[in-house]
N, C-alpha and C positions, 0 to 999 in steps of 0.2 A: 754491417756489424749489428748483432742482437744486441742491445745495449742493456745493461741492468738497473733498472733505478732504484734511489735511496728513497723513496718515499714507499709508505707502508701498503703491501699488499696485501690481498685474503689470497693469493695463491700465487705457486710460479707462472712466469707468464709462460706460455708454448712460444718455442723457438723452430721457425720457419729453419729450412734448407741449410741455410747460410748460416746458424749458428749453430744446428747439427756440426757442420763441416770446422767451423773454429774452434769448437768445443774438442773433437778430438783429431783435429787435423796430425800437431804436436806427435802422433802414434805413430805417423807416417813414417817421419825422422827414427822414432828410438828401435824401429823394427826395423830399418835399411842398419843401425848399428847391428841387431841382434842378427842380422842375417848373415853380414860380412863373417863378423865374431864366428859362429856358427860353420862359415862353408869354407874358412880362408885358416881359423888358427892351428889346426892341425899340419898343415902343408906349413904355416911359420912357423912351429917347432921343426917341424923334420928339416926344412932348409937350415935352420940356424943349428942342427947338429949332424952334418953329411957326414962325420967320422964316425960316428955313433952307433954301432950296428944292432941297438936295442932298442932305439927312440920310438919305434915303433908300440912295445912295452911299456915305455914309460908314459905315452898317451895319456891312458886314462888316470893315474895320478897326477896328470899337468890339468887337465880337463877338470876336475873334481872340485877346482877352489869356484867354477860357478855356479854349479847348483849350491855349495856348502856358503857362499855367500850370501847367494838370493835368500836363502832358510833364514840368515842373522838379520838383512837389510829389511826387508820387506815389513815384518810386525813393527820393527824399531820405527821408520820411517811413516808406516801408519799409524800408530799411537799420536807421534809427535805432528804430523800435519791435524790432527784432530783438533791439537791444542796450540795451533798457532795461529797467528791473525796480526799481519803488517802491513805495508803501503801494498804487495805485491797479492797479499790475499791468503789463503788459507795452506791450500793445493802448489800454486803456484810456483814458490819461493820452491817447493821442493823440484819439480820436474825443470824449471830452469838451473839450478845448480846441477844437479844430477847432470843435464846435458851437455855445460860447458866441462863438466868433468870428464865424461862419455870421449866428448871432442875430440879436447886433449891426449886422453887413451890414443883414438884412432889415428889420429895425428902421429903421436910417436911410437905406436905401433910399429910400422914396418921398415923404421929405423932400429929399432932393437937389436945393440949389439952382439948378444946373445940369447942363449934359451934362459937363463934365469930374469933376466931384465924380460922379456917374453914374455914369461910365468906372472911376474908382477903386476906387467901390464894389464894381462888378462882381466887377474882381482880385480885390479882399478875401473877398468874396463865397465866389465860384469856390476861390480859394485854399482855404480854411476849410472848407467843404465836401469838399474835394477829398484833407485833410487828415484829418477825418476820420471818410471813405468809405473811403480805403485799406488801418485798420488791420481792417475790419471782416471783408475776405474773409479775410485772416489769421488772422483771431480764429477764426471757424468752423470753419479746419484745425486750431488748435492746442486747441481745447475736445473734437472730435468726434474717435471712433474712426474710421477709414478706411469700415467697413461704413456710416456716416452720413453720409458726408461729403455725397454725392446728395440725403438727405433735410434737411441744413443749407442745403445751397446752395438747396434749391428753396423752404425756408420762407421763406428773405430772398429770393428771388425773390417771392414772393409779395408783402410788404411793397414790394416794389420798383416793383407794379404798384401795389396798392392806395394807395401816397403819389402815386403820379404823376396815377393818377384823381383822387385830393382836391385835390391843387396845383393840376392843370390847371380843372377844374371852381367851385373854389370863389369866383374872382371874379363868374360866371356865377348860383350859387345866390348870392351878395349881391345881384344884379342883381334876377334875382328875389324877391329878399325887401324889395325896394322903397328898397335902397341904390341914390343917383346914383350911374349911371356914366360922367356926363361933368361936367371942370371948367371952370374958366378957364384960357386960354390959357396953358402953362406949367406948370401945376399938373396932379397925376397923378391922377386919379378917388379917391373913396374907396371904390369897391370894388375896387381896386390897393389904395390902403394899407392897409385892413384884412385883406384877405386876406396881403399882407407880415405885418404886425405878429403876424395868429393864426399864421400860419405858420414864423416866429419860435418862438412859445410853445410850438407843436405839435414841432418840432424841437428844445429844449432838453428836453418833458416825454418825448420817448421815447427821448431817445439818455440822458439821466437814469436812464430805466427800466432799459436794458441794462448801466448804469452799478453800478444799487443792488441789481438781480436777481443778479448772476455774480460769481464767483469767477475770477481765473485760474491756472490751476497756475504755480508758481515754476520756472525753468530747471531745477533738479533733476530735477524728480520729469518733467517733460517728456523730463528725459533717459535716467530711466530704467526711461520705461513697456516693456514685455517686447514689446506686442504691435503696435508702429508697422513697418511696410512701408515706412518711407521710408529714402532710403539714410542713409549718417554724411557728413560733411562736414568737407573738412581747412579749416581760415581762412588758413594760410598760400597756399594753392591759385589768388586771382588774384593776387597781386603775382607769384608765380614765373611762372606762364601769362603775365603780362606781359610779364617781364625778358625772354623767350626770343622775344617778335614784333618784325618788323621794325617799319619807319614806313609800308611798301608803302600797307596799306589807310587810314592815314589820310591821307595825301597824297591819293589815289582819294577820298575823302571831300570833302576842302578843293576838290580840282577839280570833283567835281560841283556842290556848292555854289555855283563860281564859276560853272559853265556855266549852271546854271537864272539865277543874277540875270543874265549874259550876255543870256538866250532871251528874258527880260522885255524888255531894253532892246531885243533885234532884233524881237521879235513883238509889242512894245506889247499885252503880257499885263497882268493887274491887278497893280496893286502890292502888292498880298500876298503877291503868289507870292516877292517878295525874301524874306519872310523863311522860307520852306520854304528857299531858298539858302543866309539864312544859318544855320538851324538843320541843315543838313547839313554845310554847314563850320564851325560852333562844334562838332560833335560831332567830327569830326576832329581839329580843335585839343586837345579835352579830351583824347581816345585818346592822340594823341599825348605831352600832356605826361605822361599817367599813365604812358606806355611806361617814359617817359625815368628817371619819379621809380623805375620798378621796377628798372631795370637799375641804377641807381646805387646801389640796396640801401636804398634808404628807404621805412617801410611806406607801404602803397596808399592809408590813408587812406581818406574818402569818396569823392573822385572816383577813385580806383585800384578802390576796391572794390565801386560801380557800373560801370564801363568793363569790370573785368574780370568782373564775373555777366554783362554785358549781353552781350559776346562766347564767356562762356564756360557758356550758356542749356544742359541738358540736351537731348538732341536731343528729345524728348517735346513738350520747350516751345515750341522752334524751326518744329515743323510747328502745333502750334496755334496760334501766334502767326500762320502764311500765313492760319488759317483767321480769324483773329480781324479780320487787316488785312482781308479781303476782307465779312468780315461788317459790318461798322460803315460802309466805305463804302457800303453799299447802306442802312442806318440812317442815315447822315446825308445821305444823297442824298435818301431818305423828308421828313425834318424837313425842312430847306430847301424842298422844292421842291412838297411836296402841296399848299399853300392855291396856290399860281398852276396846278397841274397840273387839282385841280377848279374851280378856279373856272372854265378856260378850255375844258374839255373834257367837263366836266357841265354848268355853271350857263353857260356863254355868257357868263361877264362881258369889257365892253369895255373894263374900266381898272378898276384900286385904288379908284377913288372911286364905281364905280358899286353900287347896291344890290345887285347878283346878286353882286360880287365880297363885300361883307359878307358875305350870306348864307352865301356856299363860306365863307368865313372862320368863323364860329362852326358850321357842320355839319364841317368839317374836327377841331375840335374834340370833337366827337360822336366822330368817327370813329378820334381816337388815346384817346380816355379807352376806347373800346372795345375797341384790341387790349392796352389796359394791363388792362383786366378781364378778358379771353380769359388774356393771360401769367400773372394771379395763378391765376386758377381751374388752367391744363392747370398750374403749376409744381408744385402739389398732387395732381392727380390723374393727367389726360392721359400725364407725362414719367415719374414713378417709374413705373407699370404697365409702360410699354413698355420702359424701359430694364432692370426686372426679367426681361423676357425676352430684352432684346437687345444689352443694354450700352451703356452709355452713350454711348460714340463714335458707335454705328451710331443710337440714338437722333437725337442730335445731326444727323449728319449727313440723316434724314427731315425733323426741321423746318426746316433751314434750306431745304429742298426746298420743301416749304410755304410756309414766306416766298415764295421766288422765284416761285411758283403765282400767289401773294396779288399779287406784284408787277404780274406777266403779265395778271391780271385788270384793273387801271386799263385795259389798252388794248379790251379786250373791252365794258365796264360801262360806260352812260352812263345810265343810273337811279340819284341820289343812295342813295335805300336801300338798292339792292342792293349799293351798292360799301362795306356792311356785311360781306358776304359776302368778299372778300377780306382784311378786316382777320383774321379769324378765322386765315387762316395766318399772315400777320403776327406777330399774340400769339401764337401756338404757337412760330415762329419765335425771336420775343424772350424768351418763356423759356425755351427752350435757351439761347440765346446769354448769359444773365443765369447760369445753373444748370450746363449740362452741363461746358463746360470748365472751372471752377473743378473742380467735383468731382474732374476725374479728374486736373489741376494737385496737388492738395491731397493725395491718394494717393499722388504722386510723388516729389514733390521734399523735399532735406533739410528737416529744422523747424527748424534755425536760420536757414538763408535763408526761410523762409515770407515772412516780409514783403515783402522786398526782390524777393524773384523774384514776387511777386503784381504789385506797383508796374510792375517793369521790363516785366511781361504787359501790366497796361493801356496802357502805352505803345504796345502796336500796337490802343488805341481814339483814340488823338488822335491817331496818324499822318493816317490816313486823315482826324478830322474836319478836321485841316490841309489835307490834299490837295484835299478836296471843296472847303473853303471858297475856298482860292486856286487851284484850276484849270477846275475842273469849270466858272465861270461862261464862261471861255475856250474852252472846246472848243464848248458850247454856242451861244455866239455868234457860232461860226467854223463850224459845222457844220448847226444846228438851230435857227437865230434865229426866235423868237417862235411858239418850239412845247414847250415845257415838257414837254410826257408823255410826251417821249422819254428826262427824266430814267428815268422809270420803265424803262424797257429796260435802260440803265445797271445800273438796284438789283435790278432780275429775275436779269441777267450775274451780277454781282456774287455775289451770294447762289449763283446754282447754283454760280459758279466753289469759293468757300467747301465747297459739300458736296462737289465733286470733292475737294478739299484733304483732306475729312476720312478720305479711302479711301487716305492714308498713316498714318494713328494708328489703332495697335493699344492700345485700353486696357487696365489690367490690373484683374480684377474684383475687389472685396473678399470 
């Protein structure tokens, strides 16, 4: 174990191998949950409603309370580990609770006697996970000197693949290991439950591990290492930034807002899409009141003190967040839409029910456990070489190139094997987009906002899964009905749009 000592340093010490790996082992665990969550709860709605002949339909409003959670958890949960400091540490106290709560979820997961107990779960689920995953990228900034920050992010990038290969995979090796995986009507396989329950166990035993491994430094000595490159930070800074804005942009906010639920009721768009409406006009509304509480000289509080980082993002942050929105929608154009894209356009399936469409169904599987093993492997080796020559931005900005290659190929490939061959950009892809911009975030920005402004960053990864979820079926429909692989042009766009974005950041090197 790196140990951290209470006597005063001129700088962080360098943490050898062995505290890389404690520092974000903990990632390992909370992505074997995100995985299951991810590849299992759709199959535990539909089993827990076999009379249901819509449930199909109702998906993506079941679906929709995790990204609209991550959006609330994440800033709230950064802000407040910013400002905490107990026996357990800064970081810490968060991503242990978050994970006994995680557990729990997984645990009664696939006892759920219904779909709305289901539904709840999920929240809970999503929540707790989401809770915490957030304190972890913070944690990396605030353990690691700036020269590591690249080799921090790309170790939990690793972990981040290798949990997702386990989660996704391990219902599949219970299958084969001669667990049923089918039940009674109603009732969820026990190679679902079992894979919940170990994965459960697997998510408490290693976010434990980061728990009993690390040390965190105490505010002080955070404050008075010699050799941080990050700027100082005044706290008085958003309530004044506030006091002095008009209402201009949030009134532009409430109106957008109304206009999108307006566009649903004139375009008989899906019902989802209201609540992208209302979460553009609830974020005006909060702007607003926060204005109101600065001008009248009352502190900013949490919502002042969110509202004002979220407007008041260092410009650094502002162009990589363009690059982050555009990256994640072509990631979650990916997830949705790959098993109907191969199934329809490699395997010839004529319906969900036909055997070809199974087949694309678990080979699709194959197929993302493999860019999750491409992302652990290039996280380690592939991104630090090139980035040691060419900085991480311009790194960054190749794989997402890559990606967009990987994407381009679906339209070219109609051999299941080979359309292995594109996943390879893909993971090269996903670990930049996992690795490089934290790193060069984590360089940047003050260390008492770490949290908060880590949080306020994820938030342009659930923009976008908001967007995809509630529009992207509409456009489709409206333009490209009952051709799916044209999503893929979509996430090819997308992705190259992202590395155009990247040729406005200049990073600075350690």
């Amino acid at each position: 174990m790196d140990a951290v000592t209470r006597t005063p340093l001129a700088e962080k010490p360098r943490q050898g191998f062995a505290g890389l790996w404690n520092i974000s082992f903990g990632f390992f665990g909370i992505q074997v949950g995100f995985a299951l969550q991810n590849a299992n709860m759709s199959r535990i709605f539909a089993t827990l409603s076999p009379d249901d002949p819509h449930i199909l339909d109702k998906l993506p409003a079941l679906w929709v309370a995790a990204p609209l959670t991550g959006l609330l958890v994440q800033p709230i949960i950064g802000h407040a580990s910013d400002r905490t400091w107990g026996p357990l540490g800064r970081r810490r106290p968060y991503f242990l609770g978050g994970a006994l709560l995680a557990a729990a979820a997984l645990f009664a997961m696939p006892l759920a006697p219904a779909l709305l107990a289901a539904a709840m779960l999920l929240w809970v689920l999503d929540a707790s996970l989401n809770a915490s995953m957030e304190p972890f990228r913070a944690f990396v900034g605030d353990m690691l000197r700036p020269d590591q920050h690249a080799a921090g992010y790309a170790v939990q990038t690793a972990f981040i693949g290798a949990g997702a290969v386990v989660g996704s995979i391990f219902p599949k090796l219970l299958e084969w290991a001669g667990v049923a995986n089918t039940a009674t009507p109603g009732h969820v396989p026990a190679t679902v439950l079992w894979s919940f329950w170990v994965g459960g166990a697997a998510l408490l035993a290693a976010v434990g591990w980061t728990v009993a491994t690390t040390r965190e430094y105490p505010p002080e000595q955070l404050a008075a290492f010699a050799d941080s490159t990050q700027p100082a930070t005044d706290p008085g800074a958003p309530a004044r930034a506030l006091a002095r804005r008009g209402y201009g942009a949030s009134l532009a906010w409430i109106v957008l807002g109304v206009l999108v639920a307006l566009a649903v009721a004139r375009f008989a768009l899906q019902q989802e899409v209201y609540l992208l409406g209302a979460l553009l006009a609830g974020y005006g509304i909060a702007s607003a009141v926060a204005i109101r509480g600065a001008k009248a000289g009352r502190g900013p509080g949490l919502l002042g003190h969110i509202v004002g980082d979220f407007a008041g993002m260092p410009t650094l942050m502002k162009k990589l967040a363009l690059v982050q929105f555009f990256s994640w929608s072509a990631l979650f154009i990916m997830w949705i839409n790959t098993t109907p894209v191969v199934a329809g356009h490699v395997f010839h399936a004529t319906g969900p029910a036909s055997a070809a469409y199974q087949a694309a169904a678990n080979w699709v599987d194959v197929l993302f456990a493999t860019y999750n093993g491409v992302a652990a492997v290039a996280a380690l080796t592939l991104l630090p070489a090139v980035a040691r020559r060419l900085g991480a931005a311009r790194t960054h900005q190749l794989a997402l190139l890559c990606g967009a290659a990987g994407f381009a190929g679906f339209f070219l490939i109609r051999d299941a094997t080979w359309l292995l061959l594109p996943e390879i950009g893909i993971g090269i892809a996903w670990a930049s987009i996992l690795s490089m911009p934290y790193a060069i975030l984590a360089s940047s920005l003050p260390a008492p906002k770490l949290g908060v402004y880590m949080g306020l960053f994820n938030v342009f990864i659930v923009i976008p899964q908001l967007l995809v979820a509630t529009v992207m079926g509409s456009v489709m429909r409206a333009w490209f009905p009952g051709e799916p692989i044209y999503t893929m042009a979509f996430a090819a766009a997308t992705l190259a749009l992202a590395a155009a974005a990247m040729l406005r950041v200049r990073a600075p090197r350690p």
